[in-house]
N, C-alpha and C positions, 0 to 999 in steps of 0.2 A: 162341416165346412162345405160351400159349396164349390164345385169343380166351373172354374171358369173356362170357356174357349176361345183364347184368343184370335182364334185363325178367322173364327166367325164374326168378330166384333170391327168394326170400321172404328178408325184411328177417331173420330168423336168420341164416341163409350170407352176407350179405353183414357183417352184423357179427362173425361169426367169421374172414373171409375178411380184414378190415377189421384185427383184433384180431393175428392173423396177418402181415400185411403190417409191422405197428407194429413189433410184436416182432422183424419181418426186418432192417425198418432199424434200428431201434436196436441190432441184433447189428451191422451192417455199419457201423454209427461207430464204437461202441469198439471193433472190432477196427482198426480203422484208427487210430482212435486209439493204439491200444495199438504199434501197427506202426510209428506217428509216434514215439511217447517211446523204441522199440526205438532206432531209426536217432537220433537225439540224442542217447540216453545213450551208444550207439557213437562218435559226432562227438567227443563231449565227451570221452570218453576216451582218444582219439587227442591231445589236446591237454593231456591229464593232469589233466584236473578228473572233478569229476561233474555232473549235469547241475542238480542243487541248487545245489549253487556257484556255477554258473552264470546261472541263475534267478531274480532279485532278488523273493520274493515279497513281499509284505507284508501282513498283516491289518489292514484298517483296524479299530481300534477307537474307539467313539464316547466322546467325552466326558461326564461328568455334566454334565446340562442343571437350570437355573438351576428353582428353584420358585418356582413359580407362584401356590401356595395357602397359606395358613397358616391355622391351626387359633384362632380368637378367643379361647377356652379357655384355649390354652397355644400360647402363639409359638415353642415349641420343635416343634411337628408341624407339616411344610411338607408338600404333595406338587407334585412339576414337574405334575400333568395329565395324565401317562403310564401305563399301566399301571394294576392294578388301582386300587379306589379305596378309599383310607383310611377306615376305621370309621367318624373323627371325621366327614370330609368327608358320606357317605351318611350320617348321621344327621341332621347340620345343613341337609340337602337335605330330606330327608324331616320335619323339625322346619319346612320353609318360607321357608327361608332360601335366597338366589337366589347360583348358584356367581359371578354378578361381587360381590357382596359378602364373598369369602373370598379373592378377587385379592389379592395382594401390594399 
């Protein structure tokens, strides 16, 4: 291995050097990784599956959350508080109206 000196290098080389070393390891995970799912999907097929089959994954998907706001207007325009914010809501704001006053 070679002995580096930092004292001598200008902060360019060191962030290339840096930049460099990132990209090393992150080559040297997924190939190991990839080396890992090799030797599994092998496993798995000595057993007569695949390794999906195997593999219970699941996507957690979130539920529709409860609103929070409704629209004094028209009680049919709710928003949960998430995401952008409804036309009605930023006007009623901007008209001076305080958002605990459009609380459910």
């Amino acid at each position: 291995m070679t002995n580096l000196d930092f004292d001598t290098m200008c902060p360019d080389e060191m962030k290339r050097l840096k930049k460099d070393l990132d990209k090393a390891i992150a080559n040297y995970d997924n190939r190991r990784k990839a080396e890992a799912r090799r030797d599994l999907e092998e496993k798995a097929r000595e057993y007569g599956f695949s390794l999906s089959e195997l593999v219970d994954v699941k996507t957690t998907k979130r539920g529709a959350v409860a609103p929070k706001y409704r629209n004094p207007g028209n009680p049919n325009q709710v928003w949960s508080g998430r995401g952008r914010q409804p036309a009605w809501f930023r006007e009623a704001i901007v008209a001076g109206t305080e958002p605990d006053d459009l609380e459910i």
